[in-house]
N, C-alpha and C positions, 0 to 999 in steps of 0.2 A: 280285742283278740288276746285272750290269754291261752294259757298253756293247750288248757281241756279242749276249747274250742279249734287252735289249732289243730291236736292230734284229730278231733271230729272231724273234721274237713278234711287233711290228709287220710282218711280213711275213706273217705267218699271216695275222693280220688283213686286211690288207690284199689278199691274196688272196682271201678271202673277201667281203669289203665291193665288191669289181671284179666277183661274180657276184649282188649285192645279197643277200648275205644267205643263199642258198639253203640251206632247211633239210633237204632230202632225199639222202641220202649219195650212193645212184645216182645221180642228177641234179648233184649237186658235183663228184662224179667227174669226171664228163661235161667240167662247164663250166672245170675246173681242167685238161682236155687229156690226163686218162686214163682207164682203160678201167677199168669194176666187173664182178669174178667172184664169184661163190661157188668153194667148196674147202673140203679136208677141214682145210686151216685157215689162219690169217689170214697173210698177208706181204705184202710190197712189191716188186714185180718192176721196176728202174728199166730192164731194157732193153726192154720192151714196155710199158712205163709203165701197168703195171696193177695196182690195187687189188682184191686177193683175201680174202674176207671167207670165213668158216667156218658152210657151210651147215647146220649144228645148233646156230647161236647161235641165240636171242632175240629179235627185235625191236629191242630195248634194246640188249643186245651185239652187235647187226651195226652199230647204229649207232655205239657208241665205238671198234669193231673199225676200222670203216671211218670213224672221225676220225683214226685213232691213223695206219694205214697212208697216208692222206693229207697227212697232217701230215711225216710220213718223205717222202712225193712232194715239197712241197714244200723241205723241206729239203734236198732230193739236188740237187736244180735250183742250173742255174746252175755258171760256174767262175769261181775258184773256187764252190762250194756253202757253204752254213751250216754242214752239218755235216764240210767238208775245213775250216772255220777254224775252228768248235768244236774237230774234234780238237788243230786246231792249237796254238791257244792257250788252250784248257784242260789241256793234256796233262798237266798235274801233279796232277789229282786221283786219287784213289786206284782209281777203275773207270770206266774213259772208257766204258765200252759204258753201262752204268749212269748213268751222268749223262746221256747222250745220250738215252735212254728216258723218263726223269725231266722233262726238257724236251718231248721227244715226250707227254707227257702233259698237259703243262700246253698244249701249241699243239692239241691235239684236243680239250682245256676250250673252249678260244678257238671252235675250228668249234662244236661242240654246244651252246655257250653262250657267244653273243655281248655285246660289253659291256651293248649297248642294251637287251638282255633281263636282264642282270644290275643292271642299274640299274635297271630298273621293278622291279626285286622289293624292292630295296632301297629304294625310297622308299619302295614301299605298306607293306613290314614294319617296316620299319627294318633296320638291321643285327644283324637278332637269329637266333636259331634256326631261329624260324618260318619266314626266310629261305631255309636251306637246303631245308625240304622244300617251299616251292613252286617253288623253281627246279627241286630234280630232279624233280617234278609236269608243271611249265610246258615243259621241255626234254627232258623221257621219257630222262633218266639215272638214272643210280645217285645214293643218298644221299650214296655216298661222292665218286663225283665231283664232286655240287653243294656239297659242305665243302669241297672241294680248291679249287674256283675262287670261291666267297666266301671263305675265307681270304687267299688269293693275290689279289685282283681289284683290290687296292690295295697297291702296294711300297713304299709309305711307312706303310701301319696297323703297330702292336703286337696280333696277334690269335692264338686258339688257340681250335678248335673241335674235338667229339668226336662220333662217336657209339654210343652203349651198347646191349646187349641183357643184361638180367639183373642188371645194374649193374656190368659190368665194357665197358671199353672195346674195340670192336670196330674202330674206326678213329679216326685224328688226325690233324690237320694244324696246324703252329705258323707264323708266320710274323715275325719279328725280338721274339720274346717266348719264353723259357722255360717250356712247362705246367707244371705239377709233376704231372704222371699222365699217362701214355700208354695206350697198345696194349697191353691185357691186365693192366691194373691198375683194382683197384676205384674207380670214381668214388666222388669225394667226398662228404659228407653234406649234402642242399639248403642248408644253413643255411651250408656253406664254401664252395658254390660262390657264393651270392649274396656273398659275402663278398669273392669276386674278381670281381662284377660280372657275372653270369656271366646271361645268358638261355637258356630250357630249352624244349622242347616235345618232347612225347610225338604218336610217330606215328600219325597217326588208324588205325584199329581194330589196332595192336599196341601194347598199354599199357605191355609190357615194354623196349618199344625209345623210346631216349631220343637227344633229338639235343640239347648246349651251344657255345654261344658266349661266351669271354670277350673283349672288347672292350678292350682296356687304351688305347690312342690310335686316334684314328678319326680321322685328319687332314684327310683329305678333309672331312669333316664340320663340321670347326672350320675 
C-alpha cells in the first residue's frame, strides 16, 4: 500500500460515498456519468463511457462484472488518470497489465462492499470466519470476494484467510503475513490450525466447504 495506491482507493471510495452508497450497478453506472450495456462479454469502453456487462452472467457476476469495469471507469478519469501514474510509477513490476487488474479488483471490493457494511459484519462476528460468509450473504458476492476484502479491509492487520472444499484449499488471501498453505494444498489438521489461532466455519448446507481466518495482529482492534 503506498502512497498512489492509497489516494486510488480513496477515490473509489469516494466516488461511491458522492452517489451515497448506491447499491445497484445499473443505477451507479448511471450516477458515476456512464452508460450500462449488456454484451456478449464484459469491457470498459472509455470513449463512449460505457460499462458493458456479459448477458449470460448471473446476478452475482453481472454485479462484480459491473464493479470491476466501473472501477476501470473511474480509474481512466481524469489527466493525468490513476491508471497513466500507476503505469507510471509502478512500471518496474514484473506485469503492469496484471498489477493493474489486481488493484481493479480490490476498488470493485470497495463498490460491492463498502466499509460501513464491512464494519458491521465485523463487529457483530468479530473478525472471524463466520465474517466472511455473512458479508458475501449481506453484499450477494462470491466467498471468495468477501475473503479478499476482509483480509485486505485493514493495511495495517497480519491476516491470512482460506477457503476449502474437500479439505484442500480452493482460494487464499494473505495480507503482510506468510500462510504456510495455499491454493491447492491440503489444509491443515483442526488442532494445527487452532494452533495458529485460526477461526473456521463450515458453509451452511455444504459441510464439505470450509472457510479459515488466521488473525495474527488486528491493529485496529488493539
Amino acid at each position: 500500500m503506498d502512497p498512489i495506491i492509497h489516494d486510488y482507493l480513496q477515490c473509489i471510495t469516494a466516488n461511491h460515498a458522492a452517489t451515497n452508497y448506491e447499491p445497484d450497478m445499473p443505477t451507479l453506472a448511471n450516477r458515476l456519468g456512464q452508460q450500462y450495456r449488456r454484451h456478449d462479454y464484459s469491457f470498459y469502453d472509455l470513449t463512449n463511457r460505457t460499462v458493458y456487462v456479459r448477458h449470460d452472467a448471473t446476478a452475482q457476476e453481472a454485479r462484480a462484472d459491473a464493479a470491476h469495469e466501473l472501477t476501470h471507469a473511474i480509474g481512466m478519469t481524469g489527466h493525468p488518470s490513476y491508471e497513466q501514474v500507476i503505469r507510471h510509477y509502478h512500471a518496474s513490476v514484473p506485469n503492469i497489465e496484471a498489477h493493474l487488474e489486481a488493484l481493479t479488483e480490490h476498488g470493485a471490493d470497495r463498490l460491492l462492499m463498502p466499509d460501513a457494511l464491512v464494519t458491521a459484519i465485523t463487529r457483530h462476528c468479530g473478525l472471524t470466519a463466520r465474517a466472511i460468509w455473512e458479508l458475501s450473504r449481506f453484499a450477494n458476492v462470491t466467498i471468495n470476494d468477501a475473503l479478499r476484502r476482509i483480509v485486505h479491509a485493514n493495511p495495517d492487520t497480519r491476516i491470512g484467510g482460506f477457503y476449502s472444499t474437500g479439505g484442500y484449499v480452493q482460494a487464499a488471501h494473505t495480507l503482510n503475513w506468510w500462510m504456510p498453505f495455499w491454493i491447492g494444498d491440503r489444509i491443515p489438521e483442526p488442532h494445527l490450525l487452532l494452533q495458529h489461532g485460526a477461526t473456521t466455519y463450515r458453509v451452511p448446507g455444504k459441510p464439505r466447504h470450509l472457510l479459515g481466518l488466521v488473525v495474527i495482529n488486528d491493529y485496529e482492534a488493539a
